[in-house]
N, C-alpha and C positions, 0 to 999 in steps of 0.2 A: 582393209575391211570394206566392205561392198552395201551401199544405203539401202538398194535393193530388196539385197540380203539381208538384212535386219530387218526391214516393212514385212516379210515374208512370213521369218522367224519366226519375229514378235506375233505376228498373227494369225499363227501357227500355234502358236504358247498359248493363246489369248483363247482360242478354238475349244481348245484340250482343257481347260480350267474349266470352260465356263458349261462343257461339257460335261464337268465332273460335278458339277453345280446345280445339274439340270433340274434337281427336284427343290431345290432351295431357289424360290423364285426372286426373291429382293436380293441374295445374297449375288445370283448370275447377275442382274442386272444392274449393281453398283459397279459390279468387277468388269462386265463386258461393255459401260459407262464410258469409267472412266481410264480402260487401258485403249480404247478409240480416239477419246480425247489425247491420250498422251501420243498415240501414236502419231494424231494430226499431226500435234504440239512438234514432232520430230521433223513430222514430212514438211510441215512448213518453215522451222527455224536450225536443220542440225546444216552444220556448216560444212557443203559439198565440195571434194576438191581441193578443202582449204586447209594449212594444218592446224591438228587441236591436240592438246596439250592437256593429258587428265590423272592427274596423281604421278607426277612427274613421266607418264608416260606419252610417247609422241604416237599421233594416230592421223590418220588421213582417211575419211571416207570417201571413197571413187562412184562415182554415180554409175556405174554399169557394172552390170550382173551377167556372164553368158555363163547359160544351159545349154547343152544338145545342140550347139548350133544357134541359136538363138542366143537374144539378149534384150534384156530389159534393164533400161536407161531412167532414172529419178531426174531429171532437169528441170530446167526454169520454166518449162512450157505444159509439165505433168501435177507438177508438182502442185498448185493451187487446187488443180482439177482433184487430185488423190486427198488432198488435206480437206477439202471441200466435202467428199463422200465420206470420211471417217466422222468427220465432225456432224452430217447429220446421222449416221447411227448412231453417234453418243447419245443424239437429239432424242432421239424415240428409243433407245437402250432405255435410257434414264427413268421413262415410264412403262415400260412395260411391262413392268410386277405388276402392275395395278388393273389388268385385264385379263390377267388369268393366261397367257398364251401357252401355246404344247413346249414342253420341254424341250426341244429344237430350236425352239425360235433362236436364244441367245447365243450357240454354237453356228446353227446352219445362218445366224447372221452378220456373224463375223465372218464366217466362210467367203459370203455371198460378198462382203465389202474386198477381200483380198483379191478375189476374182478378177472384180471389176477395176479395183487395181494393176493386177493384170495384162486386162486389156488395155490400159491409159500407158504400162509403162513395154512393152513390148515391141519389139523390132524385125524386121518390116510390121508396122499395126496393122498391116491387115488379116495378122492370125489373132488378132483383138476379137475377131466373131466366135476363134474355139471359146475363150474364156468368157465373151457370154453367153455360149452356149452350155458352159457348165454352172454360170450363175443360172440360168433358167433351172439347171436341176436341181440347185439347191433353195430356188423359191417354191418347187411343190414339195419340199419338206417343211417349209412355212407355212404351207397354204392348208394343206391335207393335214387334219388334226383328229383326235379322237373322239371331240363335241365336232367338229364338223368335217365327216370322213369323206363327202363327195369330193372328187378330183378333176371335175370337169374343169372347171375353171384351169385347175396346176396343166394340166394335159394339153390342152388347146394353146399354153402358153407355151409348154416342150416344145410341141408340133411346126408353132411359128418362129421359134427362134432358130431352132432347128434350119427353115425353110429359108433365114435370112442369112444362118453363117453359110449355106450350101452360096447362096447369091454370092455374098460378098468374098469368098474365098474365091470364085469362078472367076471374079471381077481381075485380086490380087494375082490368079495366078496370068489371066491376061495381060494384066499390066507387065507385070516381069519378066514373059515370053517377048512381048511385040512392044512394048514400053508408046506412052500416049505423050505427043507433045501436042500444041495448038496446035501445029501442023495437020494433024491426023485427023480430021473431022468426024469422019465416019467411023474409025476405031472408037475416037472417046464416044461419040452416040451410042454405040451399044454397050460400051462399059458403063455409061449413064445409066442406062436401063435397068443393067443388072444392081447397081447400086442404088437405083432409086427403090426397086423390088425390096431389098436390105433394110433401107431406113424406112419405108413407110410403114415397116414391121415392129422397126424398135419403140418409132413415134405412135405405135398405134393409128394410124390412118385408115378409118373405112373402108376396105371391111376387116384388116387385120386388128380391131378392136376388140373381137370377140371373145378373149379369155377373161377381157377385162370385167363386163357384165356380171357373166358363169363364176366368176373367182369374189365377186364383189355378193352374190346371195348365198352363195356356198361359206364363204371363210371369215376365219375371226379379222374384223374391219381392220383392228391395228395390223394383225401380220400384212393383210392386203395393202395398207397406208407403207409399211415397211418396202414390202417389194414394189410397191411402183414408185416409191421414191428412188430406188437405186438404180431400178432398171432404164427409168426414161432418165436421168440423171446420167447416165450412161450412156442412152443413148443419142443424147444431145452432147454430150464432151464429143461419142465418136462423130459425132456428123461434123463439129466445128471441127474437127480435126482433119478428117480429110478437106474441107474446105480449104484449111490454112496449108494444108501440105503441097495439095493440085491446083496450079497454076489453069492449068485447060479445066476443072472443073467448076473452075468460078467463072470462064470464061465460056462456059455452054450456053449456047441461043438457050432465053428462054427459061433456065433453073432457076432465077428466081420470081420470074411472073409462076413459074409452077408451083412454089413454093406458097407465094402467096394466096394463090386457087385453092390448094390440098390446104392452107389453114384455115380459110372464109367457110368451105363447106365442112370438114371438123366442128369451126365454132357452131355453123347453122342445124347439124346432125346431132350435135350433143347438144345441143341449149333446148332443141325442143322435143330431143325425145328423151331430157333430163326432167322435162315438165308432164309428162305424162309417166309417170312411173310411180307405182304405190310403194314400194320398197324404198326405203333410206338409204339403202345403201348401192341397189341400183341408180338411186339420182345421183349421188356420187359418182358412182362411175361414170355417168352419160356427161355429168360436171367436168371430169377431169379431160374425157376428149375434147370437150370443147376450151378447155383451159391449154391443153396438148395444143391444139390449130391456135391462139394465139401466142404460144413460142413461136410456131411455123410462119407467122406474120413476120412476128422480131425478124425471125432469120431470112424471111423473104425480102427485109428492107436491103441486103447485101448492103450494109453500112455499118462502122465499128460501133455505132451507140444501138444500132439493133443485135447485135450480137452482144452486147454487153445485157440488154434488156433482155433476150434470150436466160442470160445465166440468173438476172435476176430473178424472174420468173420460176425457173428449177428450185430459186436459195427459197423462197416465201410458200412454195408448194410443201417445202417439209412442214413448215409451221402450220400452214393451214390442214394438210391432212393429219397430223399428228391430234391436232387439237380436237379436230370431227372425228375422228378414230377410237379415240379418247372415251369420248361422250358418251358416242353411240354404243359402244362397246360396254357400257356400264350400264347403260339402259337393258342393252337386249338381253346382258346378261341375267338380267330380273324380267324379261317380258320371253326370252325363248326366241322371238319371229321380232321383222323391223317393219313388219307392213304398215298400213293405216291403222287396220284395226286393232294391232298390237300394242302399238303404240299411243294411242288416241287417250289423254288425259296424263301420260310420262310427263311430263312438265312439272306438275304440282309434286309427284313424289321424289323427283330427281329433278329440280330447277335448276340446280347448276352444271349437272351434266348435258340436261336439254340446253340448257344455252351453251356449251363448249360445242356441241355438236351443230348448231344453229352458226356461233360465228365462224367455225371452223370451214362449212359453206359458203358462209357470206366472202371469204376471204377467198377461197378457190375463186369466186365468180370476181371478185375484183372490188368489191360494193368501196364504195368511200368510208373511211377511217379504219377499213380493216390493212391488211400486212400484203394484200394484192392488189392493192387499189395505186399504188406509187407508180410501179412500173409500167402499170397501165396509161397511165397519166405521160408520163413520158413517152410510150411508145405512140399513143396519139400524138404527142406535139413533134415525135420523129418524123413519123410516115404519113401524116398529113396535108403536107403540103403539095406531096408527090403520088399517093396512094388515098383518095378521096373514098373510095369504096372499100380499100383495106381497113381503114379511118371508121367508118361506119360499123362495121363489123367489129371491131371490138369494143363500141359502145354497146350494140346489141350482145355482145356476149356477156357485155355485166348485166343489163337487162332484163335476160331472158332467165340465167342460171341464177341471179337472186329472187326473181318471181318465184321460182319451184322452191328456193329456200326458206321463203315467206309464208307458202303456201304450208310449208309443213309445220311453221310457226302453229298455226292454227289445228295443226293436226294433234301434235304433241302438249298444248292448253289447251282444246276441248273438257269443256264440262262432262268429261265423264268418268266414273267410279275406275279408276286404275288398282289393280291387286298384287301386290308385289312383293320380294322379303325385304329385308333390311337393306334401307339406306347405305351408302358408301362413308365406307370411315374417313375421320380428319386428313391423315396421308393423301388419301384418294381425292378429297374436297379440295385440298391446297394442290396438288398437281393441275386438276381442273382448273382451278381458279389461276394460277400461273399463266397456263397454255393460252386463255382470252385472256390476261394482259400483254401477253406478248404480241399475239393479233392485234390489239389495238396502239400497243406503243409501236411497234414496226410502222403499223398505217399512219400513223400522226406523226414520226420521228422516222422516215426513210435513212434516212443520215448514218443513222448506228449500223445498219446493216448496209449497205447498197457501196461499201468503198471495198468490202470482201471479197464482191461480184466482179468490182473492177482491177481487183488484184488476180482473181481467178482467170478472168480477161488475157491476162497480161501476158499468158503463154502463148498468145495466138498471135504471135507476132506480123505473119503475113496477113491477117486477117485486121490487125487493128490498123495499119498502116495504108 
């Protein structure tokens, strides 16, 4: 029996149920919960290789699966990464009755986590770009809803991911034609290029940011918190991954002073044109590039506790987006629009979803005592002593991106006559309420979460070493 094969299966099963489910919105999202959870629960403890023994029968699961030629491989170096992505869609499964999303969401979101499984467990990886280039098409099924049918945002997102697996396949099949050793300079320089084309795509890098905005005014916020949870989660495993695979690509003049340029200006492009923005949910997106460019610091430090800081970053971005997704999403759905003017006095009729959606900010930007604020803290005392200007810039990224969050403070409690229907029920009060204690015990108690990151770590063998 093939572990593979069963992550597949089961997610395949998981797809078809929660599809059948689609109109029963608490029932899809207990079931699509917590068979994510279990899947994790597998991916990270079924015992690979080893024999096991179930009702007197003997079983052995083999970690490789070939298809067509191919093969996809569950090991010691996937496997955190795969249990890691199931486990934050249980994350935001778990609440998503409570926003109303399109009947897709719970199918096309298990989809979307197999996918990107997929790519994590696939042979040679670098046809890891086909599989997220059908995760792309299964987030404008997320994105394009029947309250909100613009698809500009899903569109622009096909377009680039599109444009990154055309790079990165061109890259793969270079490689396996004329193969890149240190030796080769000028060959890996131009495979450099094409793969930097590739990831500056999945990281969102100015200007391939652009769906993000467009899909952030257009769509319901939790689906959007859903798919860029998975997608940059994605494509941060695949960047450590080639990291850890290529020797010559850690050894390129340069990749990671580049690395740390392409995150300074992120954080300085999204911090401040996250503060000019009347939209809640565009500040959000401008928030998260510049949250995107301090990953890109982490992984500029080319050091194991910066790539640790890396994953940590990815684990505390579910929390904090889920929590602001949340909020907002409960808000808008009583105000229509998330602008100023829509919103100007939500606070007093919704105060604890204005404050989910307020800490849920706070914690993207890093603020102290939120769930972003730790790794923050550490990745200054990393790259500080060697990186003085890197070091700066992620002060100024918690800075600038809580200013705009402060500022909406006052948007959202303005003295003014807010008109709205009914309040959100008990269910709906306690999941809110939840989401900010979790932002704040994460921020005060790093401990409970941050040994997860270091177990996710663990596959990156050449990279920790």
């Amino acid at each position: 029996m093939s572990a593979p094969f069963l992550l597949f299966s089961s997610s395949a099963l998981l797809t078809l149920v929660t599809g059948l489910l689609r109109r029963r919105l608490i029932a899809a999202a207990i079931v699509s919960a917590t068979g994510a959870a279990v899947i994790a629960l597998f991916v990270l403890g079924a015992p690979i290789e080893s024999p096991l023994s179930i009702m007197g029968l003997n079983l052995k699961l083999s970690a490789t699966w070939s298809v067509l030629g191919r093969s996809f491989t569950l090991d010691q170096g996937a496997r955190p990464a795969v249990g890691f992505l199931y486990l934050s869609g249980a994350f935001l499964f778990g609440g998503g009755w409570a926003v109303n999303p399109n009947r897709y969401f719970f199918p096309a979101g298990v989809l979307s986590l197999a996918l990107v499984a997929g790519s994590l467990l696939i042979q040679p990886f670098v046809f890891a770009a086909v599989f997220l280039e059908l995760t792309a098409m299964a987030a404008v099924l997320i994105l394009a809803t029947v309250e909100y049918p613009a698809q500009r945002g899903g569109l622009r997102l096909l377009s680039l991911y599109t444009l990154a697996m055309m790079a990165i396949l061109l890259s793969g099949w270079m490689l396996s034609i004329a193969g890149v050793t240190t030796a080769t300079p000028e060959l890996a320089r131009q495979i450099s290029l094409l793969l930097v084309l590739g990831f500056a795509v999945l990281m969102a890098v100015p200007p391939f940011h652009l769906w993000l905005p467009a899909a952030a005014e257009e769509a319901n916020p939790y689906a959007l918190s859903f798919v860029t949870v998975i997608l940059q989660s994605a494509g941060l495993f695949f960047l450590l991954r080639f990291l850890d695979t290529y020797p010559w690509l850690r050894q390129t003049p340069g990749l990671f002073g580049g690395l740390r340029v392409a995150g300074m200006a992120m954080v300085g492009f999204g911090g401040f044109a996250a503060l000019s923005q009347r939209s809640f949910s565009k500040l959000m997106a401008y928030a998260l590039v510049a949250d995107f460019g301090v990953t890109l610091l982490a992984v500029g430090a080319g050091t194991p506790a910066g790539y640790q800081l890396a994953l940590g970053l990815s684990a505390v971005r579910v929390i904090g987006l889920g929590v602001w997704s949340l909020g907002l999403a409960v808000i808008r759905g009583q105000a229509g629009r998330d602008d100023q003017e829509a919103l100007a006095g939500a606070g007093y009729r919704f105060p604890l979803a204005a404050a989910a959606s307020i800490v849920g900010v706070l914690s993207i930007a890093g603020l102290p005592l939120t769930a972003g604020f730790p790794a923050r803290w550490a990745l200054l005392s990393a790259i500080a002593p060697n990186h003085t200007i890197a070091a700066a810039t992620v002060v100024a990224s918690i800075l600038i991106s809580s200013s705009g969050a402060i500022r909406w403070i006052g948007v959202l409690f303005r003295t003014v006559p807010f008109k709205a229907g009914e309040s959100p029920g008990r269910s709906v009060r306690l999941i809110l309420g939840s989401g900010i204690g979790l932002c704040i015990l994460f921020g005060v108690f790093p401990q409970l979460l941050f040994p997860w990151v270091v177990l996710a770590a663990s596959g990156l063998a050449n990279l920790m070493n």
